[in-house]
Structures are given as C-alpha cells and as structure tokens.
C-alpha positions in Angstrom: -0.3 73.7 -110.9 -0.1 73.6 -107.1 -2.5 74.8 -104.6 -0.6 77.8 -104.2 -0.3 78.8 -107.6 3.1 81.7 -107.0 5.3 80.5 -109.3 4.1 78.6 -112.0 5.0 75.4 -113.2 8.4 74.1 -113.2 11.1 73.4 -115.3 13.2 70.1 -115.1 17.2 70.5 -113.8 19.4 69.9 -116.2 22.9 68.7 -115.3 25.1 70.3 -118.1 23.4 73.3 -117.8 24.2 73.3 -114.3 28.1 72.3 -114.9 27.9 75.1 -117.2 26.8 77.8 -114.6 29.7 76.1 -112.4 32.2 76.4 -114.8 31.4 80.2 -115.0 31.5 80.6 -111.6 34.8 78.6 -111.3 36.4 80.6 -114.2 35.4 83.8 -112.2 37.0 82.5 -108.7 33.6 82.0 -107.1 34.5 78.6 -106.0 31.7 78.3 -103.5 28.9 79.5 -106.1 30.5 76.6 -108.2 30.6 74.0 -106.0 27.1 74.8 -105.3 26.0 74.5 -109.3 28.3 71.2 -109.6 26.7 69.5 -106.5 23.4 70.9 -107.9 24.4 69.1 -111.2 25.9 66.0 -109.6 22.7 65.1 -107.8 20.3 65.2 -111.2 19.6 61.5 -111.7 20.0 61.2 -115.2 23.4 62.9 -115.9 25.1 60.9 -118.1 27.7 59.4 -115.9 30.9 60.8 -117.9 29.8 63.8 -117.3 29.2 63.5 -113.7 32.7 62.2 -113.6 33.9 65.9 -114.6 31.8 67.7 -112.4 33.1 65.5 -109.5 36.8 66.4 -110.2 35.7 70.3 -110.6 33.7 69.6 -107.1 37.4 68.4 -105.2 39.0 71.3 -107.1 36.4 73.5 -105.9 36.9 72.1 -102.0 40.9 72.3 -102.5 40.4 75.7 -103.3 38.1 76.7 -100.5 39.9 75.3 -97.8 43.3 76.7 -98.5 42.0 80.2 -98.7 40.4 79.4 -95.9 43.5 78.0 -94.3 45.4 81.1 -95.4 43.0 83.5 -93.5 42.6 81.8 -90.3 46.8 81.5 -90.3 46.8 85.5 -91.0 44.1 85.9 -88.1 46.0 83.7 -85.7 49.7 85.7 -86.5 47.1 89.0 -85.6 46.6 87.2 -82.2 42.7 88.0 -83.9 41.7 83.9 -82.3 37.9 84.2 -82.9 38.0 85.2 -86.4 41.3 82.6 -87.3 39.1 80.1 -85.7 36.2 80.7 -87.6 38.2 80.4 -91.1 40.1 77.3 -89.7 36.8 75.7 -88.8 35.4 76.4 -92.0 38.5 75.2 -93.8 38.0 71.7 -92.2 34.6 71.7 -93.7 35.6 71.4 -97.1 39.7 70.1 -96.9 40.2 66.8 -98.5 43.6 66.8 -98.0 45.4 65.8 -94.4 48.0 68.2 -94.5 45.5 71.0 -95.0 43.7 69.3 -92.6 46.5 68.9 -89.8 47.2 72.9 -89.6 44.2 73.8 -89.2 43.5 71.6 -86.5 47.0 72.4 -85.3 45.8 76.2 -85.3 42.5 75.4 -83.3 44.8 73.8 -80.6 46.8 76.2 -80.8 43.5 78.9 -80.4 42.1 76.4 -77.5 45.3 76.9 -75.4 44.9 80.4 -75.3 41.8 79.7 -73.0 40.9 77.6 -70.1 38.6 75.1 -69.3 35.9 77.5 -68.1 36.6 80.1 -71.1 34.7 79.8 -74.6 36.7 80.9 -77.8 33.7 82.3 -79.5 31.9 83.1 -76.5 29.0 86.3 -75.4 31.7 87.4 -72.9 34.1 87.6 -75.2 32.3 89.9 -77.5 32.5 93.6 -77.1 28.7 94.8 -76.8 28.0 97.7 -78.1 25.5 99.9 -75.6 22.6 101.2 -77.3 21.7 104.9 -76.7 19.8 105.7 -73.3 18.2 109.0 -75.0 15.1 108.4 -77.1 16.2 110.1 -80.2 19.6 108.6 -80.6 17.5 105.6 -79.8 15.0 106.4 -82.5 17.1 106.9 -85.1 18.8 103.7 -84.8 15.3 101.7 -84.6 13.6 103.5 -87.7 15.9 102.1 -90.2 14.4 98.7 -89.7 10.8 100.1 -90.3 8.7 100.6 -93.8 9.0 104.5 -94.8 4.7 105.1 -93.0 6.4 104.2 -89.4 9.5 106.3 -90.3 7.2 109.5 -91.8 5.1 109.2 -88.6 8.3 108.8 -86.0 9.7 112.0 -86.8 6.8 114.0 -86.9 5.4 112.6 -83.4 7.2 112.9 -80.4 4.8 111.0 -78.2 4.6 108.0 -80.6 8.7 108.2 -81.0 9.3 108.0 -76.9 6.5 105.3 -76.8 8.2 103.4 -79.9 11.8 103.5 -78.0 10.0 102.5 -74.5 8.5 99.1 -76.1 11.4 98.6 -77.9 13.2 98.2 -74.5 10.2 96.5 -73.5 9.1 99.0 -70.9 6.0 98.8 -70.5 5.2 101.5 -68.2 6.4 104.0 -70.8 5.6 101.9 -73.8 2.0 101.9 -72.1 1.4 105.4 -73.4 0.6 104.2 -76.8 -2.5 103.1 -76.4 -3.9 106.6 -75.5 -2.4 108.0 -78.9 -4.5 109.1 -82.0 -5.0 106.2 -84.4 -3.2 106.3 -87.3 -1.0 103.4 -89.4 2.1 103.6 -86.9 -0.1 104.0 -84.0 -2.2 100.8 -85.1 1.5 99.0 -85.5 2.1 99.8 -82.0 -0.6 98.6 -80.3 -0.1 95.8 -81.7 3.6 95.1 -80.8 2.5 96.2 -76.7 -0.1 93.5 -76.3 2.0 91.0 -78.6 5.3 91.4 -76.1 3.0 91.1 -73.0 2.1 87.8 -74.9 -1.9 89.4 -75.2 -1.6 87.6 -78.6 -5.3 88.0 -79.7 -5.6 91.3 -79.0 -2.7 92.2 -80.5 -4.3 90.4 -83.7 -7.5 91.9 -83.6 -5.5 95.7 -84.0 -3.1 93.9 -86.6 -5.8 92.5 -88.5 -7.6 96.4 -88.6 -4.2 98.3 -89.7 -3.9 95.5 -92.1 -7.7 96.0 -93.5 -7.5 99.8 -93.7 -4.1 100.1 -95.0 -3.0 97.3 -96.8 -1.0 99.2 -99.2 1.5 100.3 -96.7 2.5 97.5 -95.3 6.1 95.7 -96.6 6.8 92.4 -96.5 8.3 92.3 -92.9 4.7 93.4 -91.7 3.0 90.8 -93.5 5.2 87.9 -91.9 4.8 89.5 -88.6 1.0 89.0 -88.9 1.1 85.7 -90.2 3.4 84.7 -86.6 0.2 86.8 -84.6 -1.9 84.0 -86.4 0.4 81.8 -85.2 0.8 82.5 -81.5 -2.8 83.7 -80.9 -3.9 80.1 -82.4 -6.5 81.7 -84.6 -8.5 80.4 -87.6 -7.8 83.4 -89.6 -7.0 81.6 -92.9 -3.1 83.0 -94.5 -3.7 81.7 -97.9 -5.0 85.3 -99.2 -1.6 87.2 -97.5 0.5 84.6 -99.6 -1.4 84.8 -102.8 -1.2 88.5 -102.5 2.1 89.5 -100.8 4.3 86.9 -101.7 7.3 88.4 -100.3 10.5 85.8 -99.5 9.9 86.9 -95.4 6.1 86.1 -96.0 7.0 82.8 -97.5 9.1 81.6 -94.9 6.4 82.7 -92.0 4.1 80.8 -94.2 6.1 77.3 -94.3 7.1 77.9 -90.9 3.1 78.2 -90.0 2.4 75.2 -91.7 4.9 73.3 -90.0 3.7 74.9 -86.4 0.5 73.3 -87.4 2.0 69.6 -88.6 0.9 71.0 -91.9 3.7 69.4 -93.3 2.6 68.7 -97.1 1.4 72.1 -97.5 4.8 73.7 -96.0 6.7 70.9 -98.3 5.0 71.8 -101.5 5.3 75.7 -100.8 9.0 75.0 -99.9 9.6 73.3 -103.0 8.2 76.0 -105.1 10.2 78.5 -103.3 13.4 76.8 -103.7 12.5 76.1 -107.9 12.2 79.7 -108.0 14.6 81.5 -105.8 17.3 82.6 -108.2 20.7 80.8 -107.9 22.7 84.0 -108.0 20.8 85.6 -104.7 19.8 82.4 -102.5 17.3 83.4 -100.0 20.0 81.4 -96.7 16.9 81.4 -94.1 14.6 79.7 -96.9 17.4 77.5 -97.2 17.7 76.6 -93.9 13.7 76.0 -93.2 13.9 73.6 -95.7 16.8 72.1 -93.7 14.3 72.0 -90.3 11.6 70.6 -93.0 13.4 67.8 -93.9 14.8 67.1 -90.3 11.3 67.2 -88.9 10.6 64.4 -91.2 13.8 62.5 -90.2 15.2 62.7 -93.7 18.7 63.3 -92.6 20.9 63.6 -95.7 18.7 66.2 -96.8 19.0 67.8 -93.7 22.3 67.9 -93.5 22.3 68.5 -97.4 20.1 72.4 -96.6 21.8 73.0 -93.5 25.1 72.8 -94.6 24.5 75.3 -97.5 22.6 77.7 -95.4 25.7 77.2 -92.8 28.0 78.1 -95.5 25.9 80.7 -96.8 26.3 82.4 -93.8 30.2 82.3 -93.6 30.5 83.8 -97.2 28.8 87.0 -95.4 30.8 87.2 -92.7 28.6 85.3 -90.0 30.5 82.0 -89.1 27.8 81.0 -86.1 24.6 79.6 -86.3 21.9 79.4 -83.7 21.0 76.7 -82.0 17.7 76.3 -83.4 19.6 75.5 -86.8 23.4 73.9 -84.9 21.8 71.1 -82.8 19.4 69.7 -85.8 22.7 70.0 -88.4 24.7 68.2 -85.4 22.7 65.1 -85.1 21.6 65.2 -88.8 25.2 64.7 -89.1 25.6 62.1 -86.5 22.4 60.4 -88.4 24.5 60.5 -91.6 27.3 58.2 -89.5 29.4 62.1 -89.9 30.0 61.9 -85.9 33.3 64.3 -86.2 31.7 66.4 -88.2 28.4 66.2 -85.9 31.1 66.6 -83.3 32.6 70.0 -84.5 28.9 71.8 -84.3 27.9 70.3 -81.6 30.9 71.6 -79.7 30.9 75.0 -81.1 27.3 75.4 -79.8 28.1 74.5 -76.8 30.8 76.8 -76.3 29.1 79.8 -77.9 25.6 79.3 -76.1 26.0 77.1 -73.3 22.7 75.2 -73.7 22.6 71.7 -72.1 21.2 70.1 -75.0 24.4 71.1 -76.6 26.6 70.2 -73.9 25.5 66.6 -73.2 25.0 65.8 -77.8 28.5 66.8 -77.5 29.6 64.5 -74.6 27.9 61.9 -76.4 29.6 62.4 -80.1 32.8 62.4 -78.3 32.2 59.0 -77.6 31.4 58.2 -81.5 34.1 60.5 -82.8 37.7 59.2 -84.4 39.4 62.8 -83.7 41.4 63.0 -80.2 41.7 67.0 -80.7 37.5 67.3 -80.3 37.3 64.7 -77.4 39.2 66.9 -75.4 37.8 69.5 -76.1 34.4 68.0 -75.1 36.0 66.8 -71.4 36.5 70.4 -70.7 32.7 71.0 -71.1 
C-alpha cells in the first residue's frame, strides 16, 4: 500500500481484456475510446504477440477511421468558408491519417485556409475570435459568476447585496470596490472573500491565514474546487502547512491534481509520481479525468522521459478535440512540441509548435518553431514558419 493509501492496491492490466473493451468500443463507432483500449492493450508487456498483432490492425483501422471523419468535417467547414473550425478538424485528421491521399487534402485544405490570411494574420488567432462582453451591471454580473461557486457562496450572494457588489468588483479585480469586503460580517462566503482579495494582490499568507479559518470552522461546506484552491495558497505563500490530511480526506480529482502539481512545485517528484500513478490505475476508462492526464504528461517531461510525454500529452490533446476544444495552452503545446522533436517526430513537433505560435504569439513558440522548420521534411510547415 502506498503512502497515500486513496485507492487501494492495484490490479495488473490485462491485454485481452483491454482488446475486449476496444472491440466494444469499435463495434459501437467510438473509434477514439478504442484506439485508446487497443494502445492501452498493445503496450502490456506480456501480450502474447498474436494477439498484439490483431490489436495493431484494429489500432490502423481505428486511425483510418478517425482521420476521414475528420477529413470529412474540416472539408464541410471549409465549403462553409467556417476556416477556423475546418482547420481544426484537418489538423486533427493529420494526427492520426496513415494514408497519403488522406493526408495530401488535408494539407491541401490548410493551404488552402493559410491563403485566406496574410503573413501578419493568425488562422486561429484572439483577434479573430468574437469576445463576448461580460455584463457591466453587478447582478447580470452576479448571476453569471455564481454558477461556478459551491451552493453556501450562491445561498449567501443572493441574500447580500454588499457581499454580491463586492464579489463582482474582485472578480474584475477592482480593488477599490472589491476592498469593501473586508468590512463585511464574517460568515463562510465572506471568509472566501477575504481570501481571494489578499490572494489577487499576491498577500498570499494572509490570504492563507483566512483560508485556513473558513476551512477549520466549516469544513463541511467546502467542494472540491475550494480544497484545491487552498492547497495552491499553500503553494504560493510557501508555507509548511502539511496537505496530506486535505488529500486523505477530500480526495476530489481537482484536489488530486493541485496535490501532484504541489509536489512537483516542490521537486517532490516521487511523491507526485506515485500519487499520479494511483490516480491514473483508478480513474475510470469511460470518464478520463484530461487535465490528470495531461499532469502526468508535464510529470514525465519534467523528468525528460519523452515518449511518455508525448505518449500523456497526445491523449489529453485529443481528449480535448473530442469535446470540442482543438487548442491547448502553451503550458501543455510547447512541452508536447519538443517531446515530439525529442521523439525524432520534428513535423509533428513542427505542427504544435506552429499553431502555438500563431494562436498565442509567445517567443518561445515563435523561435521552437523556426528551429523545427529547419529539422522538418514537410515544405507546406516551413513556409508557414518563414511568415512568423
């Protein structure tokens, strides 16, 4: 039993079991769940190597399919002159197309996509995006924020005026207004509050010290959100307050990932590896937890293990464009791109590295990219990297 002791011990993978839950998957039309199970079942050591023979032909069929209905919805995009969203399903189609005609029109409809914009233009760009204004009065305001809130905060809001102005101000981060909660009545949301105003004016041990009394008094209302959040005021007020009681107690999948990423703050790394480990054994296959996923794929990196990297990252990556979200952040692009480049996958490192660049405009971005084009086979991306 680990030191942590959440999930108890754990059972060994088996690979026909696994080809089993793929084949289910598969007969259903989830190719991507399947493709996860086979890959799952194709990396267990010990599969009998006839068998990993079938699950590698059921892993090509799962690809095929991907990347044609992938194919298929960036062409209907691109005939809808809708070029962000075609180029998001044609990028994601070159992820997992094995064949070079599949691969040739998608590429063809990226060029296509690029031509539409000049050098100084980014396809996927903030300027391109239509922002939606958020609500200058504080009750249209309010009612917006409190959905992201446990039900205490929400009871409180609407039956406090004072505490629902000062809740919009800090939420803008004005202080002056937002200043106001400290002269409220204390009470759970008021406690919350406080907190949050010294924490964005970076006054990260007082805001602990309130934290840590709304926590004492009313542990019971606190969801799993709130718990994370205090483990991150540990974090950033560099306190010794231990976190092993919150995890034992609350172990919540947001309170597990502040936890790792704690650990590995604090070049912890055995402890975040071991509770990562157990997290992963025990997240259920049918409801991955992506951002666990991804931590694991910053794990790994951080210890320069760069298959595995690339391995975590590129499911969390394609976890993301199953639900609709075909970007990720820098913090996760830029260690994918040179896990990738690591790998000796330089057009693939290439590809993110590119559409980071173009999305966020961060130098580190800007001159990885300039520096794959220089390892990279395909013509099409060293283009586009000159125009950077």
């Amino acid at each position: 039993m680990s030191r942590f002791g959440l999930f108890g011990k754990l059972g060994k993978k088996d690979c026909n079991k696994l080809k089993l839950k793929g084949d289910k998957q598969f007969s259903k039309g989830e190719y991507y769940l399947a493709l996860v199970a086979y890959e799952d079942a194709v990396a267990v050591s010990d599969c009998p190597s006839e068998v990993t023979v079938r699950i590698k032909e059921k892993i090509e069929e799962c690809k095929l399919k991907l990347a044609r209905h992938n194919l298929q919805l960036a062409q209907s995009h691109f005939e809808a002159e809708e070029f962000e969203t075609a180029a998001d399903f044609a990028t994601t189609c070159l992820r997992y197309v094995t064949d070079e005609k599949t691969r040739e029109t998608a590429r063809h409809i990226l060029d296509e996509i690029d031509k539409q914009y000049d050098q100084f233009e980014a396809v996927f760009g903030p300027d391109q995006a239509k922002q939606e204004l958020l609500p200058e009065d504080d009750d249209a305001y309010a009612e917006i924020l409190i959905a992201n809130y446990p039900e205490f905060i929400q009871r409180e809001i609407q039956e406090n005026e004072a505490l629902k102005h000062a809740m919009a101000a800090l939420n803008r981060e004005d202080f002056e207004k937002g200043k106001a909660i400290l002269e409220l009545e204390e009470s759970p949301a008021v406690l919350y509050f406080q907190a949050l105003y010294y924490s964005l004016k970076k006054e990260y041990t007082t805001a602990l010290e309130i934290f840590l009394r709304l926590s004492g008094k009313y542990p019971d209302l606190l969801d799993g959100p709130r718990w994370a959040e205090l483990i991150e005021l540990i974090a950033r007020a560099e306190s010794d307050e231990p976190i092993d009681e919150i995890l034992e107690n609350y172990p919540f999948p947001s309170v597990i990932r502040a936890a790792v990423t704690f650990y590995m703050g604090r070049e912890e790394m055995d402890a975040a590896g071991e509770l990562l480990e157990e997290s992963l054994e025990a997240m259920s296959p049918n409801r991955p937890d992506p951002l666990l996923i991804a931590l694991a794929g910053i794990y790994r990196f951080r210890l320069k293990e760069f298959e595995k990297a690339v391995e975590h990252l590129t499911r969390f990556q394609n976890l993301m464009a199953m639900s609709g979200q075909f970007t990720l952040s820098p913090e996760y692009a830029v260690p994918l791109a040179i896990s990738l480049e690591q790998t000796g996958q330089n057009d693939e490192a290439l590809e993110i590295a590119l559409h980071t660049a173009k999305i966020y405009g961060i130098p580190e971005a800007i001159e990885l990219s300039r520096t794959l084009a220089g390892k990279s086979g395909r013509e099409d991306l060293k283009r586009l990297a000159e125009k950077l």
